[in-house]
RODO-2510 file (C-alpha; in nm, 4 decimals, decimal comma):
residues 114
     n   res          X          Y          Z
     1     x     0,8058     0,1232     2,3770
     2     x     0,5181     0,1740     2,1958
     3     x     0,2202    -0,0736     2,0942
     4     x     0,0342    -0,0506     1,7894
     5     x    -0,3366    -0,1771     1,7422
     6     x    -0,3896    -0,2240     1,3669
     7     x    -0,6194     0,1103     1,3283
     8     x    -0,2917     0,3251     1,4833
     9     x    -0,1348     0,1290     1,1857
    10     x    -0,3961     0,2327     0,9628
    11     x    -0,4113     0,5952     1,1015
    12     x    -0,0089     0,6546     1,0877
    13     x     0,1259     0,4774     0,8312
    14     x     0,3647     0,3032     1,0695
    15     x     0,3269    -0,0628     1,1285
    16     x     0,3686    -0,2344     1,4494
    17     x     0,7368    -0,2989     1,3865
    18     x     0,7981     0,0022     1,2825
    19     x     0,6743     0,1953     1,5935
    20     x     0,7921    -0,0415     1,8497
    21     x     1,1078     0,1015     2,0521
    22     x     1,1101     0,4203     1,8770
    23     x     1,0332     0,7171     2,1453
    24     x     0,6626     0,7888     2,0945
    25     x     0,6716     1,1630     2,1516
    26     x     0,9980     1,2707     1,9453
    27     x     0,9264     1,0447     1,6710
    28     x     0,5565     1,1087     1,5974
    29     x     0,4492     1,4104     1,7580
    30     x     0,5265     1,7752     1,5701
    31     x     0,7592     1,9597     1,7548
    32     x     0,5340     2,2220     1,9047
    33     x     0,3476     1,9971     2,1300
    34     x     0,6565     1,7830     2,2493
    35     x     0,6532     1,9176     2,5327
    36     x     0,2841     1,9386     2,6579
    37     x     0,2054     1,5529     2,5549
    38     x     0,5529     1,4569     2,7280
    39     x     0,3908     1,6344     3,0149
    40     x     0,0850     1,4666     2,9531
    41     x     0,2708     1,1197     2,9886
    42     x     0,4862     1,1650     3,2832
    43     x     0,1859     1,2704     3,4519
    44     x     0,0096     0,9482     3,3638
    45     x     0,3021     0,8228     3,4947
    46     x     0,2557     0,9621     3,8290
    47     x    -0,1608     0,8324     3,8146
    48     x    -0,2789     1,1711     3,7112
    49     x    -0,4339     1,0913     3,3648
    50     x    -0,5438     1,3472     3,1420
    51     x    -0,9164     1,2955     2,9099
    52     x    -0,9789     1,5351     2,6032
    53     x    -0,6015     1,6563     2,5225
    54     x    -0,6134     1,7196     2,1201
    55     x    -0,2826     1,6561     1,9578
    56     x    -0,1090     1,6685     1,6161
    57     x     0,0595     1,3476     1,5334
    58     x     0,2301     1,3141     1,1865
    59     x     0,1884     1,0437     0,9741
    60     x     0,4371     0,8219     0,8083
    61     x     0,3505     1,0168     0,4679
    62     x     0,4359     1,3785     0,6197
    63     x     0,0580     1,4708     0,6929
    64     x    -0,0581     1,5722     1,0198
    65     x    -0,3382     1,3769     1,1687
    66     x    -0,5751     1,5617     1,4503
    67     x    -0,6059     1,3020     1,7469
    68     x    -0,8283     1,3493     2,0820
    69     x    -0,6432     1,1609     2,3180
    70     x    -0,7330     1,0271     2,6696
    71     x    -0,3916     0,9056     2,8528
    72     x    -0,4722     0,6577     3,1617
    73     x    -0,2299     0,4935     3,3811
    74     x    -0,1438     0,1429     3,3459
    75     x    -0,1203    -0,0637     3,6133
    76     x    -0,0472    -0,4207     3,7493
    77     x    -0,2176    -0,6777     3,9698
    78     x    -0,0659    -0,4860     4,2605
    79     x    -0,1640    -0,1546     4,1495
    80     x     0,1724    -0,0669     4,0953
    81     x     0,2263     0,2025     3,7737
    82     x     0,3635     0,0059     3,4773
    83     x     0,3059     0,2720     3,2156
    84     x     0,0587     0,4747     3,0058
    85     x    -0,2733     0,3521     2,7794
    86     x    -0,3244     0,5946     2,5246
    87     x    -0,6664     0,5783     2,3660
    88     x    -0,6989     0,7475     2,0430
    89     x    -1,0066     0,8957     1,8145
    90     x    -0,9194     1,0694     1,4939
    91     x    -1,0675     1,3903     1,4663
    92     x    -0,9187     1,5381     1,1836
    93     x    -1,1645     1,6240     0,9248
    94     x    -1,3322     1,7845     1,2141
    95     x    -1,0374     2,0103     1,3264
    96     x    -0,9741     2,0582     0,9598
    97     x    -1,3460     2,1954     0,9597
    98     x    -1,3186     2,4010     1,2651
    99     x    -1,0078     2,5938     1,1597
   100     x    -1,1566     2,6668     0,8362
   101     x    -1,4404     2,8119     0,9352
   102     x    -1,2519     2,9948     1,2098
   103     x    -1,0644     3,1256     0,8968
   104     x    -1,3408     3,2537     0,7670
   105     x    -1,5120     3,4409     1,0667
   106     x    -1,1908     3,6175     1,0615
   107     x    -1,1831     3,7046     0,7231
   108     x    -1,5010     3,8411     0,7731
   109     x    -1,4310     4,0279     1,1242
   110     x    -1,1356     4,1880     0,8710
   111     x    -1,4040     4,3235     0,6643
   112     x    -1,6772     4,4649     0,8322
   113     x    -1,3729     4,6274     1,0175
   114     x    -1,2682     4,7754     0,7193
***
């Protein structure tokens, strides 16, 4: 299940209710990186968290939203594994950035080539 602070609200569209019970990775994550941030959580599962890991999470609205993500095991007063923490900065207009001016080294690579 899935637990919403009010600026993952904010971020996603979704409110609280909305993401509660729904499966966090086929729900919200585009299908290309299904599979590496379900990795990502079973291995938080197992106490091997992962800091850094970029991902593409789309948005209530359709739009994809850029988030660095640090995924940290959860655990009780006995130590015992009880789930995942996922904390969340948006990085979007960043990545957005970054790509387009990736974009445009290339463009330019194309034409001194030429």
């Amino acid at each position: 299940r899935n637990e919403w602070n009010d600026k993952t609200a904010e971020i996603t569209g979704f409110t609280k209710e909305e993401a509660f019970n729904k499966p966090l990775v086929t729900t919200f994550i585009v299908a290309s990186l299904r599979q590496s941030v379900q990795e990502v959580l079973d291995n938080a599962l197992k106490g091997k968290e992962t800091s850094n890991y970029e991902l593409e999470f789309r948005t209530k609205t359709n739009e994809v939203r850029y988030l660095l993500v640090n995924a940290t095991t959860r655990r009780d007063a006995n130590s015992g594994i009880v789930g995942v923490v996922g904390v969340a900065q948006d990085v979007t207009e960043a990545a957005k950035h970054d790509r387009a001016v990736a974009a445009m080294a290339n463009e330019l690579r194309q034409l001194v080539d030429t």
